[in-house]
C-alpha angles and dihedrals in degrees: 000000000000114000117225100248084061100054114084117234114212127171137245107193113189099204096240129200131216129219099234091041146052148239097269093060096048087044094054087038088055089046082045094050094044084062094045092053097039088054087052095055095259114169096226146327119231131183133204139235120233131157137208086015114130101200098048113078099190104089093123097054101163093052093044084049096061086051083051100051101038092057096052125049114198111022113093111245129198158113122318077184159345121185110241098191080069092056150060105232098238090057083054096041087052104049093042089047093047087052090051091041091057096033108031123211099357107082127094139192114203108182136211133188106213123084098249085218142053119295092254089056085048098071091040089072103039101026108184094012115105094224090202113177077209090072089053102101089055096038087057091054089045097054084038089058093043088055099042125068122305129255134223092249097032111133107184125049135185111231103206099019102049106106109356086094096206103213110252136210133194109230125199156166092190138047102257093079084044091062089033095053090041089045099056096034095256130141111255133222113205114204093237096147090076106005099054095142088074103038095103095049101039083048085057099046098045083054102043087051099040120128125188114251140175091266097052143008093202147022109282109194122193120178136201113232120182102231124198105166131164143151104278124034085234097047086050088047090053090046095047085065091082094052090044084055093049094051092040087056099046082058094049094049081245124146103286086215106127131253131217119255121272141213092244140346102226112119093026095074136039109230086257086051094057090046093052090057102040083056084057092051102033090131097040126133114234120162143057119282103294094050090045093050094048100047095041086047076053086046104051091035093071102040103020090217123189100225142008123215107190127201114204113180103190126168107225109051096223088056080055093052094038084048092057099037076055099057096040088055087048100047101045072052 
């Protein structure tokens, strides 16, 4: 079983927006944040594309990825992850080709197959194209061979994207990724910050099916785990109310904006409610040091992942920063 200290901790921000705020402030506080988590030794820093969400302020992933990375130096930033089903292969090749080509060997594309939005968004984005989560096996193989080597019949290239191979992940909240990544050899992100009920089986399928490929001898798991630390298990408790209202009101169809903690949740939410959202958060980290240590030694303990990419939506930026010093300190513990 991996130890803590050998696992490497990595982060997903989702960009968040208040709701006495705007886009501009959550895009210089995720730029903030990528600064505060390379200082502390953090593996990379991904962020995530959604559309038609008003409280999620990374819709345009390639182009927030260029302000990411420009502003860091050595963390690896990335995609975690873009939604393939939205976009023809060679756009994709060639942003992400242009980002490798500007910032070498630090750049990442995790990819999902689902749209990441509502079906009329999705064909806002993608107008005629179908955007079938059916063609994503081949749109895969076809992004993988625009960012490989060319070949001599090859038509099409990708300037900037031929050649510079972007290492790629399957992403997933399901078990079909989990075959896909294990099936072509790739490193595999399980959705575990809001699909916890399938991670054990989607960690053994991807296992059971997994073939060495150039890219990798061996299965290589990360997992996405929501995080709310702070100093104190009661203080956590209090700031994990803001992310408890943004979930309640995804499921709701609500604005996704977030609110600010409160004292208790009684009242905001009916008992199927709660249950509904403690489902979504089944894996989440709630607590001061000692609790988080505890639960994430629980945690690799029973999937002996290779890596950990935590989410914290707090409300107050500074309780962001202070959760993942937390966690840094925790986890070099």
């Amino acid at each position: 079983m991996k130890r803590l200290a050998d696992v490497k901790i990595s982060v997903l921000d989702l960009v968040p927006v208040r709701h006495d705020k705007g886009p501009a402030e959550s895009l210089r506080n995720s730029l903030d944040l990528a600064q505060h988590v390379e200082k502390l030794g953090y593996n990379r820093f991904w962020v995530a594309e959604h559309h038609n969400m008003d409280g999620i302020a990374s819709s345009a992933t390639a182009v927030l990825l260029g302000y990411l990375a420009g502003g860091t130096s050595t963390i690896r930033v990335g995609a975690g992850g873009i939604m393939l089903p939205n976009h023809a292969p060679l756009v994709i090749a060639e942003q992400f080709g242009t980002l490798a080509s500007l910032y070498p060997d630090r750049i990442d594309l995790g990819l999902g197959r689902a749209p990441g939005s509502d079906q009329q968004t999705a064909r806002a984005l993608r107008r005629e194209r179908s955007g079938s989560a059916d063609d994503f096996p081949e749109d895969v193989s076809e992004l993988t061979a625009f960012l490989g080597p060319r070949t001599p019949d090859q038509r099409v290239i990708a300037v900037p994207g031929s050649g510079t191979n972007v290492p790629i992940w399957l992403l997933g909240s399901s078990l079909f990724s989990a075959q896909l990544a294990g099936q072509r050899g790739l490193p595999y992100a399980f959705a575990s910050h809001f699909a916890p009920r399938y991670m054990h089986e989607a960690i053994r399928v991807y296992r059971n099916h997994f073939q060495p490929s150039a890219v990798l001898d061996k299965p290589y798991v990360m997992l996405g785990i929501p995080l709310a630390a702070a100093d104190t298990d009661e203080h956590a408790e209090y700031l994990a109310t803001s992310v408890y209202q943004r979930i309640l009101a995804l499921m709701r169809g609500q604005s996704l904006m977030q609110r600010p903690p409160v004292k208790s949740m009684e009242g905001l939410w009916l008992p199927h409610e709660r249950e509904a959202v403690g489902d979504f958060l089944g894996l989440a980290m709630v607590g001061g040091p000692e609790k988080i240590r505890a639960k994430l030694d629980v945690l690799l303990e029973q999937t002996d992942a290779d890596e950990l990419i935590f989410t914290c939506d707090m409300y107050d930026h500074a309780d962001r920063l202070r959760s993942y010093e937390i966690l840094a300190e925790t986890a070099r513990g």
